[in-house]
C-alpha positions as MATLAB code, in Angstrom:
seq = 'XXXXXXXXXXXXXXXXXXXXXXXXXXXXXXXXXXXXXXXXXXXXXXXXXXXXXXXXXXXXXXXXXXXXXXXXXXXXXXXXXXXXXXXXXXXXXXXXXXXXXXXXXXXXXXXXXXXXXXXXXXXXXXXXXXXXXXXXXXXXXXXXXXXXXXXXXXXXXXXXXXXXXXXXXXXXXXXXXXXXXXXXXXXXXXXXXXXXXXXXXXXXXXXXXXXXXXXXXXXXXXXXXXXXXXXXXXXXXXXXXXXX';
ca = [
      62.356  157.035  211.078;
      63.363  157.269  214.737;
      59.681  155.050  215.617;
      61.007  152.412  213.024;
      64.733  152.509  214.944;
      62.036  151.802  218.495;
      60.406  149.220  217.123;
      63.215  147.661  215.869;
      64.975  147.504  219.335;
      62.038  146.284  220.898;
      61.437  143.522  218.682;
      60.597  140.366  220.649;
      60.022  142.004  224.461;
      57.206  141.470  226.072;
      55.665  143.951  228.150;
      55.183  142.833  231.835;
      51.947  145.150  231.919;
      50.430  143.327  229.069;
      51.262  139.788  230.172;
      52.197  138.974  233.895;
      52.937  135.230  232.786;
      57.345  134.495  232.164;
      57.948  133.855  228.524;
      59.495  130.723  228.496;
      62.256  130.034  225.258;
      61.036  127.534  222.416;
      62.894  124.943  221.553;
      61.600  123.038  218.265;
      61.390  119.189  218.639;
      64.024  118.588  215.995;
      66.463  121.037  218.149;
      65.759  119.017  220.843;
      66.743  115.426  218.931;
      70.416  117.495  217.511;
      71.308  117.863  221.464;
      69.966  114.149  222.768;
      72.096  113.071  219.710;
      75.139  114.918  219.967;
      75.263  114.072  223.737;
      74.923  109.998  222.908;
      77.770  110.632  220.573;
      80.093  112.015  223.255;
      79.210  109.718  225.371;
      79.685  106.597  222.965;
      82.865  108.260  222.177;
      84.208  108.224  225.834;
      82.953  104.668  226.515;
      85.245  103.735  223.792;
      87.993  105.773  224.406;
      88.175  103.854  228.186;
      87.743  100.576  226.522;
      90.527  101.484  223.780;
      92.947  102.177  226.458;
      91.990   99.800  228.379;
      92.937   97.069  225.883;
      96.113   98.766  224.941;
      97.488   98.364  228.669;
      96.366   94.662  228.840;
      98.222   94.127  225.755;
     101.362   96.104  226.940;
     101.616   94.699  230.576;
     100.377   90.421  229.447;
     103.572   88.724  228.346;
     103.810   87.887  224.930;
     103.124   84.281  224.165;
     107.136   84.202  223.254;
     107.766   85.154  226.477;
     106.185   83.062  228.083;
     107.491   80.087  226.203;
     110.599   81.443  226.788;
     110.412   81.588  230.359;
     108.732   77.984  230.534;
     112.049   76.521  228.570;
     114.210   78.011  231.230;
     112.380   76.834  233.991;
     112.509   73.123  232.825;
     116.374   73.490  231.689;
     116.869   74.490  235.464;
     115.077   71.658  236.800;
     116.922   68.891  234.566;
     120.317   69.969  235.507;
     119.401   70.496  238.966;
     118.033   67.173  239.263;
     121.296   65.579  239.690;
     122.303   67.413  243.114;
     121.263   66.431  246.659;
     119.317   69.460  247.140;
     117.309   69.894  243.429;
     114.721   72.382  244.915;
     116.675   75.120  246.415;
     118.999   74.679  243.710;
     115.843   75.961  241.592;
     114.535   77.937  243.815;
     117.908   80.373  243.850;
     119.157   79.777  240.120;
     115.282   81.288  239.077;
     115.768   84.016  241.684;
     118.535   85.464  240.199;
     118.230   83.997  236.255;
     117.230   87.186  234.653;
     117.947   86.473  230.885;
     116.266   83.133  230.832;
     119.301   80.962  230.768;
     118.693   77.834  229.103;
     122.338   76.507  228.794;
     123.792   74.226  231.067;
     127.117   75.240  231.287;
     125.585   79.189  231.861;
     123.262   77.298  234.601;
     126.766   75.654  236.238;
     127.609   79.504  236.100;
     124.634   80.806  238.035;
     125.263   77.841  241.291;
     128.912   79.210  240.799;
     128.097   82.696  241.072;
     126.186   81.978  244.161;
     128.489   79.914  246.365;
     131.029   82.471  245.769;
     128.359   85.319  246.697;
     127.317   83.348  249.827;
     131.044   81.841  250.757;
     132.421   85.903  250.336;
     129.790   87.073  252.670;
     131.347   85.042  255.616;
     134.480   84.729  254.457;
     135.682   87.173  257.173;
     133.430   85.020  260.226;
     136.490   83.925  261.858;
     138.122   87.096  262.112;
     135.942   88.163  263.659;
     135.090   85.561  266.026;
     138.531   86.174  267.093;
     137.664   89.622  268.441;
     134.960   88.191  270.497;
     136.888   85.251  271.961;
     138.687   85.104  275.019;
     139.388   81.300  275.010;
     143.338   80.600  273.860;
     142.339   77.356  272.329;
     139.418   78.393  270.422;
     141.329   81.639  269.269;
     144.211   79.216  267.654;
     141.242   77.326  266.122;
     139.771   80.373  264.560;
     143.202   81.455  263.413;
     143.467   78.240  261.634;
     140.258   79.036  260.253;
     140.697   82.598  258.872;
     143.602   81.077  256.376;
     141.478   77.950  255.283;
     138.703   80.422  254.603;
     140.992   82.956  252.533;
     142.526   79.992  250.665;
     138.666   78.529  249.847;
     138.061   82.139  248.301;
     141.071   82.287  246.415;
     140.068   78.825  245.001;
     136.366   79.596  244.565;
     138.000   83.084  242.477;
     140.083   81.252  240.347;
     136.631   79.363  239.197;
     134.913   82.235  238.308;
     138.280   83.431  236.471;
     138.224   80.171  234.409;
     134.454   80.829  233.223;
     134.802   84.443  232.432;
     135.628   83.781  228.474;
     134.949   85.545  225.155;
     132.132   85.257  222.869;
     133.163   82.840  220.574;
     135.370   80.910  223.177;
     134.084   77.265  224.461;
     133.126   77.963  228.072;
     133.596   74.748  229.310;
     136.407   71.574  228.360;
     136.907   68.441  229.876;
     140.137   69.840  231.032;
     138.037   73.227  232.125;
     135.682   71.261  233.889;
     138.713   69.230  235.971;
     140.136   71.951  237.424;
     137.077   73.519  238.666;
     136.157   69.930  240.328;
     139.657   70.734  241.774;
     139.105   74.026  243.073;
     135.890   73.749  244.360;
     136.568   70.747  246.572;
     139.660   72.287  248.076;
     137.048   75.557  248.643;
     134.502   72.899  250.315;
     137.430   70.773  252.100;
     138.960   74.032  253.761;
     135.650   75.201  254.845;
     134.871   71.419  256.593;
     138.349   71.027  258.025;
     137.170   75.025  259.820;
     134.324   73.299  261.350;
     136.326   69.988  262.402;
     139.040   72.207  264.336;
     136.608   74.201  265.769;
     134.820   70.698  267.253;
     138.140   68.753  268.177;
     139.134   72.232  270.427;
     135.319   71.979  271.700;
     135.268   75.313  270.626;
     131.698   77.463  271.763;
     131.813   78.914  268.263;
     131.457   76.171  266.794;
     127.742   75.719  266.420;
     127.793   79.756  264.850;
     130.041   78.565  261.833;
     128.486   75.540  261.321;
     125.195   77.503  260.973;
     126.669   79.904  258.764;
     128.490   78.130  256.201;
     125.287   75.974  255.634;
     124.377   77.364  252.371;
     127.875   78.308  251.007;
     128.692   74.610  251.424;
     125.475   73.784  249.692;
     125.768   76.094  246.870;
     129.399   74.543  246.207;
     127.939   70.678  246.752;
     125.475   71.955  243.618;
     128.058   73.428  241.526;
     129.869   69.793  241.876;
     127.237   67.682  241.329;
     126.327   69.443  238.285;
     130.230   69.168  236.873;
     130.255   65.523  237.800;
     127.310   65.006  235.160;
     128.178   67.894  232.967;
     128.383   64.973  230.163;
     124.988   63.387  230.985;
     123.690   66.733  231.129;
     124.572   67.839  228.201;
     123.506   64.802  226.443;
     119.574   65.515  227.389;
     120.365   68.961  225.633;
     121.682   66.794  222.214;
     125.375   69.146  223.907;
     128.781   67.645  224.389;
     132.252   68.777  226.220;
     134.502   70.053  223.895;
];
């Protein structure tokens, strides 16, 4: 019994005295074909995995064709009602820079040139305050004085604009009546803001040059929110839109 239980535990050793050669391990040919195919498998599975996700990310980051119709319809509703201003490209240029929600509407486009002449007039509406710190010149100080309550009146006209468009959902943004008064305010806003720049030249005032330099694009903004009021009706006419 106990030279079975020895022959049983060294069942498959070879002896290095009877062979000096290493035993190498067998591997049957059809072994060998299970592991080359298992290993293709994997790898075809990978491969496909990559090109899976791949395709998924193209699909989540390419706008939708929607979206890009969407965005196309905007862009030629901002160029038709900024056609009828003296400045049609940068009125483009800055609508699309800050049109977000693809506003197609011309009265909501009137609203975006509104919303940036007051952003641009509210940046320098303090300028001649404090150009009056600086200045040491009596004459040009009066003129700036003059200034800082033309400027403060243009903002409180250019406010009372934005007021008038800020209506509810089912309210008519813009009437005939509407879109009088805002012609009114916004010309006083521009007229103000010129009769700044006129003092400042009759006094032959050194600061002169500075305001005229940075009221440039507030007075532009405001020349585009006119021009588009002036032709609201035409405008809205392309659009098969009237005023109310």
């Amino acid at each position: 019994m106990e030279k079975s239980v020895k022959y049983a535990e060294g069942y498959g050793k070879v002896n290095p005295s009877d062979d000096e050669t290493t035993t190498v391990p067998y591997k049957s040919p059809s072994r060998r074909r299970r592991t080359t195919a298992i290993t293709i498998c994997l790898s075809a599975i990978i491969i496909a995995a990559i090109i899976g996700a791949t395709v998924v990310h193209h699909q989540r980051t390419k706008p939708s064709e929607s979206e890009q119709s969407s965005s196309i319809k905007s862009s030629n509703s901002i160029k038709t009602v900024c056609a009828v201003t003296q400045h049609p490209d940068s009125c483009f240029t800055s609508i699309s820079a800050i049109n977000s929600g693809n506003v197609v509407d011309p009265e909501m486009i009137f609203n975006l040139t509104l919303r940036l002449a007051v952003d641009e007039f509210a940046n320098i509406s303090s300028l001649p305050k404090t150009l009056i710190s600086k200045s040491n010149d009596l004459r040009t100080g009066s003129a700036l004085r003059d200034c800082a309550t033309l400027f403060d009146d243009a903002l409180s006209q250019l406010s009372r604009s934005v007021e008038a468009m800020r209506v509810g959902p089912e309210a008519v943004v813009l009437t005939k009546g509407k879109v009088a008064d805002l012609m009114t305010w916004i010309s006083a806003a521009m007229t103000n803001q010129q009769t700044c720049v006129d003092g400042l030249e009759e006094m032959g005032s050194t600061a002169v040059d500075e305001v005229k330099l940075r009221v440039q694009r507030s007075t532009e903004y405001m020349s585009n929110s006119l021009a588009i009021l002036s032709n609201m009706d035409s405008i809205l006419d392309r659009f098969g839109l009237h005023l109310h």
